[in-house]
Residue, then its C-alpha position, 0 to 999 in steps of 0.5 A: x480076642x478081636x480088639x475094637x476102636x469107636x471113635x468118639x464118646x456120645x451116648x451112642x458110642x458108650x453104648x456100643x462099648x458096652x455091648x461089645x465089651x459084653x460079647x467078649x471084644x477088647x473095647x478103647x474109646x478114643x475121645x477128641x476132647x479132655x472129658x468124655x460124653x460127646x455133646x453131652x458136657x457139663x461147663x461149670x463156673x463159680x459152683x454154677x453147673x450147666x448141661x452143655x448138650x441134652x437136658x430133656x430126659x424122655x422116654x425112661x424105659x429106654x434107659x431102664x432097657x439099656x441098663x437091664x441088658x446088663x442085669x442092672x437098673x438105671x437107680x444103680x447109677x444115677x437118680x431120676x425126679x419126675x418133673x411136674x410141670x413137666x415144662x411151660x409155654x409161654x405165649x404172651x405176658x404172664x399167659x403160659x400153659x403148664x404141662x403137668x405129670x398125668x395125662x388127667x393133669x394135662x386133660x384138665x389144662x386142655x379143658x380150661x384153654x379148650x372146653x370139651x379138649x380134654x376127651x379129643x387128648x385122650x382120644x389122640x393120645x391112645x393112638x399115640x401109645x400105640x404107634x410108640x409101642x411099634x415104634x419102639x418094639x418092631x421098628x427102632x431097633x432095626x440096622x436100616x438095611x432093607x426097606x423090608x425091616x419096616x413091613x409087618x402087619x402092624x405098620x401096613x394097617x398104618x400105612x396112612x400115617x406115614x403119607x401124611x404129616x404131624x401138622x395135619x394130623x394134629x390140627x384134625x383134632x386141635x383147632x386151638x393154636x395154643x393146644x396145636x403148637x404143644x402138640x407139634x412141639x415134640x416133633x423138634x427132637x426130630x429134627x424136621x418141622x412138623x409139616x414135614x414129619x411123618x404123623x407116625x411120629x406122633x408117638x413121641x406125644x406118649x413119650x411127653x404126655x404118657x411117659x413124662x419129662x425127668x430130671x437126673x439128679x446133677x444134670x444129664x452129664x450123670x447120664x454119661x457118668x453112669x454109662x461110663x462106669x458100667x463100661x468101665x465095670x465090664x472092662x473098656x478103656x477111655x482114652x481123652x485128648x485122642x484126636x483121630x485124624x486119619x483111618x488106616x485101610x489096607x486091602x479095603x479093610x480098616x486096620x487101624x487109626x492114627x492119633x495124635x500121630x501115632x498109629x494103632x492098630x485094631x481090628x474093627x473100628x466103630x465110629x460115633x463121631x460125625x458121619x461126614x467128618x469120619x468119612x473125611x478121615x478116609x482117602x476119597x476113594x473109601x469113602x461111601x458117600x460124596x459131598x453133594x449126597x451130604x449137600x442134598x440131605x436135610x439137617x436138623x437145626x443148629x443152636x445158639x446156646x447162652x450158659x447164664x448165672x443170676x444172683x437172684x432166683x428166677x421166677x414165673x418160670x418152671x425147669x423147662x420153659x418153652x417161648x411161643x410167643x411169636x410166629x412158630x411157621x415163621x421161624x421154622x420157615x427161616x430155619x429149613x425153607x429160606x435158611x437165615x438168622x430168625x427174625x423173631x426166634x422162639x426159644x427155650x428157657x432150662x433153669x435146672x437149679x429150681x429143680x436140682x440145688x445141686x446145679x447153682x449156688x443158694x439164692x442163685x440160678x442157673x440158666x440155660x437158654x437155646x434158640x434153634x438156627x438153620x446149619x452153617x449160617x454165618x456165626x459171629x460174636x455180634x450176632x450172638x450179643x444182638x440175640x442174647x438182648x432179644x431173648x431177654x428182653x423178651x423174657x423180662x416182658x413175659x415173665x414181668x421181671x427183671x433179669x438183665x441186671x442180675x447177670x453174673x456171666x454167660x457163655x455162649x455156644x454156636x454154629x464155630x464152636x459144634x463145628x471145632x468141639x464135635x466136628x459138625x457137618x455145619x454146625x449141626x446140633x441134632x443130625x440128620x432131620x427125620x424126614x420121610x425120605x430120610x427114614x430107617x432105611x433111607x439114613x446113611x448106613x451103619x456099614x461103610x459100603x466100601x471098606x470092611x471092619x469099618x461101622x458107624x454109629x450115632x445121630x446121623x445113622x439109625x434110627x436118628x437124632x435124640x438121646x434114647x435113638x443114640x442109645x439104642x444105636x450103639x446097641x444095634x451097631x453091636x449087633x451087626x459085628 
């Protein structure tokens, strides 16, 4: 039985685990820190519960696949609420858009805000179905080998759709600001600004308006606890505070990792850590790709996180809550033209406890608030204390009501700290950007291109950022060993 190390314990990484486990490997995943899941970690406080990393569930039937390909369903492990609203936009005081659980709920929003928008939604939205349905079923599944993987009769009639770009797309139809930035919304899951972002990728508007937004019941860290047990279930083994600081090669095969200091040997190793930084575990030589190859490549935004619990129960605002009020270009432009601290940051509200009673004490709420920030800009506590009051502020004005003396604690989580606790490449939140050029084919692959036995799997590799691609990574780097 050939015995296999992944690095790492993501979605991507448990996924695969599982795959290989199924084939026959015996299967040890090696966890830097003292609890599994990768980014996705649960901080937890005075009975407040927050989802450090992910907390969108989208595109369920990816999920449900992964669970049915070991003969279970996804309500064997966890529970799922379908969340209506789905989320909230906020564009000016007491001036939101709710984003319902049917296509009908949401046309109708688009009529009051834009009469005659509703018929041109759907009109929109069955394109989108349809490039999901290819997306998922012809083109995410493939291992980025060849240029030839994305060549077949459906995605050459639509070859148009990937010369231009969301944006442009998007406002063909919408002329209405409000309804355009919703639209292009969906995009920022890709990592890349919408003008930049194939029109292609307008799927995932099927994955918002068409499959809907969920809730797993405890947070998305029930997620991880699932998967985990179903690994465990068909027999892998996890291994916490397992720092891995060197890949051991012999004859340009990997034989093995060193752990703590100790060296174990295996006989193929699959890491879903970060691409750069398992490079960096190599000797030079081995490694496929230089610095100035990472240098070129375009990131996904990093994130300033603040984890805020309030004695009072928050209002006017749903599970998920988006702030449009200021320049969206704006900041975009500050994250990937012209990389600096925003001037005037968008930024996402997640209050799960309205959802989920499990997440909060009674009569109180747990917060969770995201602005996205260029990669490797300089990270320091005064810049995080400075955006907490803008962020709030703007929240109190928005929403007309008090939250800042109704603080009981925040924690906060940034650029240092993705870069300390996951091994970043800048401080990355989400990975490599989706861009044309940074597509399938054209990511770093899951085949080190220099050393045997060694595969890669995860958000910096096929098919890209996001928790579902992550999942459907480990299931394709299986595959190829």
């Amino acid at each position: 039985m050939k015995n296999i190390f992944i690095i790492g314990s993501g979605f991507s990484s448990i996924s695969a685990s599982t795959y290989l486990a199924k084939k026959g490997y015996k299967v040890t995943v090696f966890e830097k820190n003292s609890s599994i899941g990768g980014r996705a970690r649960q901080f937890k406080r005075d009975g407040f519960t927050f989802d450090i990393g992910p907390s969108w569930y989208w595109m369920p039937d990816v999920f449900e696949n992964y669970f049915n390909d070991f003969g279970k369903k996804v309500s064997d492990y966890y529970k799922l609420e379908k969340l209506n609203p789905a989320y909230e936009v906020y564009f000016n005081t007491l001036d939101s858009v709710k984003i319902g659980d049917s296509l009908e709920k949401i046309c109708k929003e688009f009529d009051r805000i834009e009469p005659g928008s509703g018929v041109v939604l759907k009109t929109f939205m069955e394109k989108a179905e349809k490039h999901y349905e290819i997306a998922v079923k012809d083109m995410v599944y493939k291992p980025g080998i060849s240029p030839l993987e994305l060549v077949n009769k459906k995605t050459i009639v639509r070859l148009k759709y990937f010369l231009t770009n969301i944006k442009k797309e998007v406002e063909k139809y919408f002329k209405n600001e409000k309804l355009s930035q919703i639209l292009q919304f969906p995009v920022l899951f890709l990592g890349a600004k919408p003008s930049n972002t194939p029109a292609f990728y307008n799927f995932m508007n099927h994955a918002d308006f068409g499959l809907g937004t969920w809730h797993p019941k405890k947070g998305m860290y029930s997620v991880i606890k699932g998967m985990k047990k179903l690994a465990e279930e068909i027999g892998v083994s996890f291994k916490t505070n397992q720092n891995v600081e060197k890949i051991i090669v012999n004859r340009k095969s990997a034989i093995g990792i060193v752990v703590n200091g100790e060296k174990k040997y295996c006989d193929v190793i699959v890491s879903g850590a970060d691409y750069h930084h398992t490079e960096g575990l190599l000797e030079k030589k081995f490694r496929s790709y230089n610095e100035s190859y990472w240098e070129r490549k375009i990131f996904a935004p990093s994130s300033l996180l603040f984890f805020v619990g309030l004695n009072k129960k928050i209002e006017k605002v749903s599970h998920h809550t988006l702030f449009f009020d200021v320049d969206f270009e704006l900041h975009a432009s500050e994250i990937y033209d012209n990389p600096k601290w925003p001037s005037k940051p968008l930024f996402y509200g997640n209050f799960p406890s309205i959802t989920d009673p499990s997440m909060a004490p009674n009569g109180k709420e747990a917060c969770f608030f995201l602005i996205p920030i260029a990669p490797g800009i300089v990270d320091s506590d005064k810049t995080r204390e400075k955006y907490f009051e803008i962020i709030i502020k703007r929240l109190e004005k928005l929403t007309n009501q008090s939250i800042r003396d109704h603080v009981l604690f925040k924690k906060s989580f940034c650029v240092i700290d993705f870069e300390k606790e996951y091994n970043s490449y800048k401080g990355n939140a989400y990975g490599l950007a989706n861009t044309l050029k940074q597509t399938a084919f054209l990511r770093p692959k899951m085949i080190s291109k220099k050393v045997k036995n060694l595969y890669f799997t995860g958000q910096l590799t096929v098919p890209g950022p996001g928790v579902p691609p992550s999942i459907i990574s480990g299931k394709i780097v299986s595959d190829l060993i």
